[in-house]
C-alpha positions as CSV (number, residue, x, y, z in Angstrom):
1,X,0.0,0.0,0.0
2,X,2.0,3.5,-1.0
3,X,-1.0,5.5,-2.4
4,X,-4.1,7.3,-0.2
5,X,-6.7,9.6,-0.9
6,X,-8.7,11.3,2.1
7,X,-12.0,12.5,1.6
8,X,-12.4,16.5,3.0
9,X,-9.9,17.5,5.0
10,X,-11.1,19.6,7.6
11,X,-10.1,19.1,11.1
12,X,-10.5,15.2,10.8
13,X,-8.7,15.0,7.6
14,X,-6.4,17.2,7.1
15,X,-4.6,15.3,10.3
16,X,-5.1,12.1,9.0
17,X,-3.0,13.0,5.4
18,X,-0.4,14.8,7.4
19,X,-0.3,11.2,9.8
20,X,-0.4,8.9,6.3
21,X,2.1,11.2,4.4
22,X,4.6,10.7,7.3
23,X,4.6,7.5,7.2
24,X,6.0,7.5,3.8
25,X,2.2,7.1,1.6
26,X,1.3,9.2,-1.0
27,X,-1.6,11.1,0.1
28,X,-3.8,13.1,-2.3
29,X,-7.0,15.6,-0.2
30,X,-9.6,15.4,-2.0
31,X,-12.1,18.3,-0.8
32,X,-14.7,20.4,-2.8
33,X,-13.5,23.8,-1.0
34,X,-10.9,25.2,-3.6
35,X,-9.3,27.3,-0.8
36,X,-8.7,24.5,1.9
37,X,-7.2,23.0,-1.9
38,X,-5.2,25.8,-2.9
39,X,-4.0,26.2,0.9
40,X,-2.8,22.7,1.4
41,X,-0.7,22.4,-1.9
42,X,0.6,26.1,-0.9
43,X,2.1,24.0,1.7
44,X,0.0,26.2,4.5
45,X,-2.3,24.7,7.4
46,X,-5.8,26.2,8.3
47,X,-6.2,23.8,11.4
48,X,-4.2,24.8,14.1
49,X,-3.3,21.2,15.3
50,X,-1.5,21.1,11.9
51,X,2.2,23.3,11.8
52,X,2.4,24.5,8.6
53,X,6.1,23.8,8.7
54,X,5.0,20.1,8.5
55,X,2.2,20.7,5.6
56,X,4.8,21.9,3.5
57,X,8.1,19.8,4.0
58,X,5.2,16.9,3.3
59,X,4.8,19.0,0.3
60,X,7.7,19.6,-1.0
61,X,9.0,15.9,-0.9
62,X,5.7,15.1,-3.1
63,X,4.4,13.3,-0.5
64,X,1.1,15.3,0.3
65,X,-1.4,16.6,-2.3
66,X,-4.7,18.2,-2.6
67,X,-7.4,18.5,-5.6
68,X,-11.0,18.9,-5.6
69,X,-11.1,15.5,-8.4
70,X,-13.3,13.2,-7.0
71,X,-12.1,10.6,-10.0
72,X,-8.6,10.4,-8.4
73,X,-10.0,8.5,-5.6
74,X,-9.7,5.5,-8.4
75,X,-5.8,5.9,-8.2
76,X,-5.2,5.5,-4.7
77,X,-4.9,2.2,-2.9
78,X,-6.7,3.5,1.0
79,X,-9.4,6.0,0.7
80,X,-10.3,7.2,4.3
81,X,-13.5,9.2,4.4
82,X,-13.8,12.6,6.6
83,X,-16.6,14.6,5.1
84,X,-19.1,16.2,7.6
85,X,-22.4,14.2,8.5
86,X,-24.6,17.4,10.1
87,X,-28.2,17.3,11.0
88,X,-30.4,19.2,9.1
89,X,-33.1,21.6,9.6
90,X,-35.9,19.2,11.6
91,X,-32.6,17.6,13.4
92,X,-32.2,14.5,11.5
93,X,-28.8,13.4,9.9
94,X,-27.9,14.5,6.7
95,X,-26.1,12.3,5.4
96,X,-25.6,13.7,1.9
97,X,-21.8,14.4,1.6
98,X,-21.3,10.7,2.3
99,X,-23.9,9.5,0.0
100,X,-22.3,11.9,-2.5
101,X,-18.7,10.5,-2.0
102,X,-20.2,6.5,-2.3
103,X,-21.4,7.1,-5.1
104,X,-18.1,8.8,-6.4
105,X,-16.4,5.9,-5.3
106,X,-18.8,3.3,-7.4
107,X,-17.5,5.4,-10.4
108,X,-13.9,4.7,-9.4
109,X,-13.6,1.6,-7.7
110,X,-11.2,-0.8,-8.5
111,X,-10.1,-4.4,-7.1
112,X,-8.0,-4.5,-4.0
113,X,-8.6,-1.3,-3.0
114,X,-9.8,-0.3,1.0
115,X,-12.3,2.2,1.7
116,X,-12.5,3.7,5.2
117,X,-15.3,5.8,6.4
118,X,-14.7,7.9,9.8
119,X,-17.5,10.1,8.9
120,X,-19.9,9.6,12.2
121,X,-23.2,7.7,11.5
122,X,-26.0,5.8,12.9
123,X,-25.3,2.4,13.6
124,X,-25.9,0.6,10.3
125,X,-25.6,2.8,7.7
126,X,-22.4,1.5,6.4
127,X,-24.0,-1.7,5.9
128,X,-27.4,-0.8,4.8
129,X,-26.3,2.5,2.6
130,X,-22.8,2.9,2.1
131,X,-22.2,-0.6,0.8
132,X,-25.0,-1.0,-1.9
133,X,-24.0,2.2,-3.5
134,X,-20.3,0.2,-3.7
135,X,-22.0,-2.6,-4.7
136,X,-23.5,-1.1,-7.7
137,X,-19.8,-1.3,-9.1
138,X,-20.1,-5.4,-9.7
139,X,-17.5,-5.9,-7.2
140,X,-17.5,-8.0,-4.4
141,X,-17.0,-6.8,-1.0
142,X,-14.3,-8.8,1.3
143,X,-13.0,-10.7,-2.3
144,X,-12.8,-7.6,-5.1
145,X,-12.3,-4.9,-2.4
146,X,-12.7,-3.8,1.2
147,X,-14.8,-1.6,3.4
148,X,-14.9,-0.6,6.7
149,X,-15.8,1.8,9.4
150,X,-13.3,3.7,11.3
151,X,-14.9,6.4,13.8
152,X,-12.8,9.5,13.8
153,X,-11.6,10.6,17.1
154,X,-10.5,14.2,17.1
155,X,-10.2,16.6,19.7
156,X,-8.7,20.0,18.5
157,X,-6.7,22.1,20.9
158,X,-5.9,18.5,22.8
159,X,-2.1,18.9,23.2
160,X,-1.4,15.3,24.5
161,X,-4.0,13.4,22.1
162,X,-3.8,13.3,18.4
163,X,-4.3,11.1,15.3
164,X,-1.5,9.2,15.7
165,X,-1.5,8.3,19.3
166,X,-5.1,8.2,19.8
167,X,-6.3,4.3,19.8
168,X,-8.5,3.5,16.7
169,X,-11.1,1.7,16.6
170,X,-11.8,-0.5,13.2
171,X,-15.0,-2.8,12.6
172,X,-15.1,-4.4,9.0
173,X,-17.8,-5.3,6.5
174,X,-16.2,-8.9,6.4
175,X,-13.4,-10.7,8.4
176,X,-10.9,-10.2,5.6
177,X,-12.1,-6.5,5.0
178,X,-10.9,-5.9,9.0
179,X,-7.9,-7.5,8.4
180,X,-7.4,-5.4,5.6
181,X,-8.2,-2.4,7.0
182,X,-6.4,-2.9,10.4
183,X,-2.7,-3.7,8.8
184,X,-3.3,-0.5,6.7
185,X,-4.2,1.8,9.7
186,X,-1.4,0.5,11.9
187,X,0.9,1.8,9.4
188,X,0.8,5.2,10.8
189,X,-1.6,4.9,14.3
190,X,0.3,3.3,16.6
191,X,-2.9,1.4,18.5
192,X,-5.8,-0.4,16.0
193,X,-9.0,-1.9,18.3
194,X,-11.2,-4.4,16.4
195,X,-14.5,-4.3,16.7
196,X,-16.9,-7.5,14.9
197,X,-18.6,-5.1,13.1
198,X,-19.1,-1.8,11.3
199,X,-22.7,-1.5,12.9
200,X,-20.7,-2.1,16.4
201,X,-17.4,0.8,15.0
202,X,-20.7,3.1,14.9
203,X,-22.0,2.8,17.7
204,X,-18.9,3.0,19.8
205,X,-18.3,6.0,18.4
206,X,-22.2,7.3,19.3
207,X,-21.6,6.0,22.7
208,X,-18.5,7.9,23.2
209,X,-19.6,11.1,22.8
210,X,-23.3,10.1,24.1
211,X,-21.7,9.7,27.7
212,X,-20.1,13.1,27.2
213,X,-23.2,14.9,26.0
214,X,-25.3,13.0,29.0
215,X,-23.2,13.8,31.6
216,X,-22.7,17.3,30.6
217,X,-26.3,17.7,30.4
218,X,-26.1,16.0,34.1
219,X,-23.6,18.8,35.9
220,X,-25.9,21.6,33.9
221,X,-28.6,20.4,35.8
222,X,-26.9,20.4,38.8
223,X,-25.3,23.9,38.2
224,X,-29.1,24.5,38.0
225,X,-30.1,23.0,41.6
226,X,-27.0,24.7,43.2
227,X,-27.9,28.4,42.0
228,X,-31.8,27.4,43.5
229,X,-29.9,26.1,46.6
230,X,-27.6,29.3,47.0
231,X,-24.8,26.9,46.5
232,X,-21.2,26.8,45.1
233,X,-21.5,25.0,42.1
234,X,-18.0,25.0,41.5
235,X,-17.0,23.7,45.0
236,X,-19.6,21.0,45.1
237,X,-17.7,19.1,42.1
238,X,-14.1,19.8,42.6
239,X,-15.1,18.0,46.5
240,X,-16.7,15.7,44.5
241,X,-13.9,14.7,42.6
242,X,-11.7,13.9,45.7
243,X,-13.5,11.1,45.7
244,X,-10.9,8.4,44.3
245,X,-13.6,5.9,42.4
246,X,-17.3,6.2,41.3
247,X,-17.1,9.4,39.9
248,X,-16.0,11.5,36.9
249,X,-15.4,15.1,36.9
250,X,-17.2,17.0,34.5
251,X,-18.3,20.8,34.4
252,X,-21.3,23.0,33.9
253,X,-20.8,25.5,30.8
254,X,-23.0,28.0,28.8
255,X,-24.3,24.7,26.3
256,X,-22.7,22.5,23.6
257,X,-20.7,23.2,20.7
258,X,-18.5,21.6,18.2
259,X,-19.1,19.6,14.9
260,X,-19.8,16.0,17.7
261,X,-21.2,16.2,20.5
262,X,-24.1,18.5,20.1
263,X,-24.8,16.0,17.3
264,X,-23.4,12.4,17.4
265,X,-26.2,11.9,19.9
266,X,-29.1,12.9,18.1
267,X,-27.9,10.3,15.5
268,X,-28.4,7.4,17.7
269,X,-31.6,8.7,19.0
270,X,-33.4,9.4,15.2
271,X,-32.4,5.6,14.9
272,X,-33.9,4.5,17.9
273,X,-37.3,6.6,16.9
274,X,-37.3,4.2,13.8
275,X,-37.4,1.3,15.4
276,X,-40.3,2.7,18.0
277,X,-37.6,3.2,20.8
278,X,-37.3,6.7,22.9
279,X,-33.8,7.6,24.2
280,X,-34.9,9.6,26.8
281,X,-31.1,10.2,28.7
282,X,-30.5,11.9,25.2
283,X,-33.6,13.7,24.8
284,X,-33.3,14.7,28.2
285,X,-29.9,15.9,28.0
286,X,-30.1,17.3,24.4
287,X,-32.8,19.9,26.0
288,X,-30.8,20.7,29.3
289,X,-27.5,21.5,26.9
290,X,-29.7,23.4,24.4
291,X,-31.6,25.4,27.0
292,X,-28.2,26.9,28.8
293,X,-27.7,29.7,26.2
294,X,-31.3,31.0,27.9
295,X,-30.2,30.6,31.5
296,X,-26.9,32.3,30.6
297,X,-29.2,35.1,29.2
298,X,-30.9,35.6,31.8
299,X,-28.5,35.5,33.9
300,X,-27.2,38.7,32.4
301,X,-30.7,40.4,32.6
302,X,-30.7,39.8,36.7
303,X,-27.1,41.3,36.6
304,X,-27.8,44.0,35.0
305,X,-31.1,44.4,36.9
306,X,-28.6,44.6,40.0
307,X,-26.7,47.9,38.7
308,X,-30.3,48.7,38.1
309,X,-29.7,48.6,33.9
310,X,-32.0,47.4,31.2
311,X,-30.3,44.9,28.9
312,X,-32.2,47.0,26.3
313,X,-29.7,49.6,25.7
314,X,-27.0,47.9,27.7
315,X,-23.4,47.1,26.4
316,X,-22.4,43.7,26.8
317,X,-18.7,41.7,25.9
318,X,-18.9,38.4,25.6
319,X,-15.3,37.0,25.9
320,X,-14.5,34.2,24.1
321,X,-16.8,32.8,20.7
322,X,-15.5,29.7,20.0
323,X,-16.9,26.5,21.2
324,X,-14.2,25.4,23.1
325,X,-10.9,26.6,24.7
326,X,-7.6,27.5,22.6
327,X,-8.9,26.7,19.0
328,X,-10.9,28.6,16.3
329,X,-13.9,26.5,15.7
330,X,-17.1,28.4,16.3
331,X,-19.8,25.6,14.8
332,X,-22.6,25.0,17.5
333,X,-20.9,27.4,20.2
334,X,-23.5,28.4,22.6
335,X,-21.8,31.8,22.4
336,X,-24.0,32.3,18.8
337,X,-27.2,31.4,20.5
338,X,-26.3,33.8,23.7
339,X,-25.4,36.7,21.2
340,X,-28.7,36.3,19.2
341,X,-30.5,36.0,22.6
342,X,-28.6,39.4,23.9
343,X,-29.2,41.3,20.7
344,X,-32.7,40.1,20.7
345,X,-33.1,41.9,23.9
346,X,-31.9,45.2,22.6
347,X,-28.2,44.8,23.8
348,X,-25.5,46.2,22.0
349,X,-23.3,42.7,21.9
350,X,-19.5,42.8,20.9
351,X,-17.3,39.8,21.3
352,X,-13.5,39.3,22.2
353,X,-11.8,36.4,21.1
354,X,-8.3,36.0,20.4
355,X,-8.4,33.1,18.1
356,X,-11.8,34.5,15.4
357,X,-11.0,37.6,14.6
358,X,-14.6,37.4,12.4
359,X,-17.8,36.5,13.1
360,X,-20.7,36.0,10.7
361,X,-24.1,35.6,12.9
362,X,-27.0,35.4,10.0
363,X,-26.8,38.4,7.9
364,X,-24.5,40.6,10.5
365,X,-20.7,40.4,10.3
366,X,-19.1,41.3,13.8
367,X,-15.3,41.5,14.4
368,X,-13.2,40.6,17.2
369,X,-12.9,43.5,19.4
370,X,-9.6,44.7,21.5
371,X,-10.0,43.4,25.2
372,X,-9.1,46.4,27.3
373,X,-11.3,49.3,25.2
374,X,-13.8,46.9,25.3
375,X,-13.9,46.0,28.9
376,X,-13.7,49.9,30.0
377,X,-16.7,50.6,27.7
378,X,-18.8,47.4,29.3
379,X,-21.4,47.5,31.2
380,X,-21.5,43.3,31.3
381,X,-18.7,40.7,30.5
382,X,-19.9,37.9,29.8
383,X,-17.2,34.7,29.8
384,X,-18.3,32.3,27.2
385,X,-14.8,30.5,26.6
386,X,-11.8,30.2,28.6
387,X,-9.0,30.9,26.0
388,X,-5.5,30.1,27.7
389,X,-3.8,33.3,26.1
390,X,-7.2,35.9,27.4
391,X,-5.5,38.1,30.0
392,X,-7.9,37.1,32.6
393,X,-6.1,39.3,34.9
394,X,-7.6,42.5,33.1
395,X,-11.0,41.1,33.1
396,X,-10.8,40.7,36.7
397,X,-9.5,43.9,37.2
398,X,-11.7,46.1,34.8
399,X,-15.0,44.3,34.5
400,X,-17.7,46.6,36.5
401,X,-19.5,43.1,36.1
402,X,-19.4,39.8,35.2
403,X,-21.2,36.9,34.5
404,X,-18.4,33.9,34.6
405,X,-19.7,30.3,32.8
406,X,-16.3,28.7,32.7
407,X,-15.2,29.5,36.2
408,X,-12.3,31.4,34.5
409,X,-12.1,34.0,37.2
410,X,-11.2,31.6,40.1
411,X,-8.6,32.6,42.7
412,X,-8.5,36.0,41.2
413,X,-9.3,39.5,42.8
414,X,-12.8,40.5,40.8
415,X,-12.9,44.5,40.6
416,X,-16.5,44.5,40.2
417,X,-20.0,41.8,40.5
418,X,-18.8,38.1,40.0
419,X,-22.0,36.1,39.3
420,X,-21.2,32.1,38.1
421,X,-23.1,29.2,36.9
């Protein structure tokens, strides 16, 4: 095996070329997006888990290529797929990217070569989908070529977890496709799981972020029963956490964002409604995590009601926009719902964020605003994400008030109002 082609290459993909291409294949991106295209044979990185140093030596050796031809997908030997699986309008998966690959794929496939998909799914689709649209070639899957599923397990901004060191799991269509697609893999992840199936690969991966999203939704709620009880949310699970077995830390925040967890679980439960089954820990949690943007904004009403200010009228910074801390990512951030919820109100809403400098909410562009002006002309900050490099010393210091959702300000001297979740 010395040729690969990876399907988008996003913030799944573009990690897994860089991971194939050092390991001595030659790796063509294929992705629609002429820029992420033009970028990546430019020898420059637009995920910042991916040096650009790295991009381009992999570049400039000849190992690492991008193109938006779908019909070079027939030339290489591994095709991994990393395209995006959203939900669409009425919350049900769209799977329509993937479809659109498969049946690229059918056009191109030849004998002996391994297809991959990481994209996240419901628990048979690879089977029941995926594989007929292959099938439609005449080929024989497990004899003519293999397919498998190989859940992608990305975290962006993790500094100690990546592709390469992150254990992989790998269910196959058939016994030899595994095989197949295990000795491949190991070539350049250093741990490969088997699973006995591709329907079991998709739900591990469902389960995975399932337990996050449930157990987020969990320490909301109990954020929720503390502020009712005039308790310390804060305290209540860091002294929870001394306990040495039977527990799990995990913190309240201002909702769910990113391109998995918000979603992966609504996947397994629209799978579960066709076979007449209610998930109701993820129906339960989806509406807890989707209903803290709300409590966040009203939250900022009673604090402004205490400097005895309308939120009509009222200027309000919210620090941080992307969905998590350190990285650039701002699908699903809570901080989009908070700011339409603010404006909505009549507030004038800027944001602060060290890693988006732009910002497009509906029809309304808004830029990253300098911390310190900002601050000084506030009347609410409102901290959203915890960015390492945020001087959090300043927004201690200058805030007249602030509504804290990541605990950020702990330990320091707060100027003004602290209110937390």
């Amino acid at each position: 095996m010395k040729s690969a082609a990876v399907v988008g290459i996003g913030y799944v993909g573009l990690p897994l070329c860089v991971e194939m291409a050092k390991a001595g294949l030659f790796v063509v991106g294929v992705d629609l997006d002429e820029k992420k295209v033009n970028e990546v044979n430019a020898g420059r990185s637009y995920i910042p888990d991916v040096p650009s140093e790295i991009v381009a030596e992999l570049v400039g050796k000849g190992l690492l290529r991008a193109t938006t031809d779908l019909s070079e997908l027939g030339h290489a030997g591994l095709v991994s797929v990393c395209v995006p699986t959203p939900l669409n309008k009425t919350k049900d998966p769209d799977v329509s990217h993937v479809v659109q690959v498969a049946n690229a794929l059918r056009d191109t496939l030849r004998k002996g070569q391994i297809v991959v998909l990481e994209s996240t799914t419901y628990p048979g689709f690879t089977r029941e989908v995926f594989l007929p649209i292959l099938n439609e070639s005449g080929f024989e899957v497990g004899k003519d070529y293999h397919l498998a599923f190989s859940p992608e397990r990305v975290d962006p901004g993790n500094e100690r977890w990546h592709t390469r060191n992150t254990p992989k799991i790998v269910g196959g269509m058939t016994p030899a496709c595994l095989a197949a697609a295990k000795a491949v893999y190991e070539n350049f992840v250093d741990h490969v799981i088997p699973v006995s199936s591709t329907d079991s690969a998709e739900m591990v991966k469902l389960l995975e972020n399932t337990f996050r999203a449930v157990n987020i939704g969990l320490v909301n709620e109990i954020a929720l029963m503390c502020r009712k009880l005039g308790l310390d949310t804060w305290e209540v699970i860091d002294a929870a956490a001394t306990k040495p077995f039977g527990f799990m830390r995990f913190y309240p925040g201002p909702g769910l964002g990113g391109h998995c967890i918000p979603v992966d679980p609504l996947y397994l439960s629209w799978k579960l409604r066709t076979l007449n089954y209610n998930a109701r820990f993820i129906e339960l949690a989806g509406q807890i995590n989707s209903g803290m943007p709300e409590v966040i904004a009203e939250m900022v009403v009673g604090a402004l009601n205490k400097d005895k200010k309308a939120v009509n009228g009222s200027n309000v910074l919210i620090v941080g926009v992307a969905y998590k801390r350190d990285i650039d990512d701002v699908r699903e951030s809570p901080a989009l719902d908070l700011i339409e919820l603010l404006s909505a109100r009549g507030a004038q809403v800027r944001y602060h964020d060290p890693h988006v400098p732009s910002l497009r909410i509906g029809d309304h562009e808004l830029a990253s605003v300098a911390l310190a002006g900002a601050i000084e002309s506030a009347d609410l900050v409102v901290i959203v994400t915890d960015h390492k490099t945020i001087d959090w010393d300043l927004v201690a210091r200058d805030s007249r008030s602030v509504v804290d959702t990541r605990n950020a300000l702990a330990g320091k001297d707060v100027r003004g109002q602290l209110w937390r979740i």
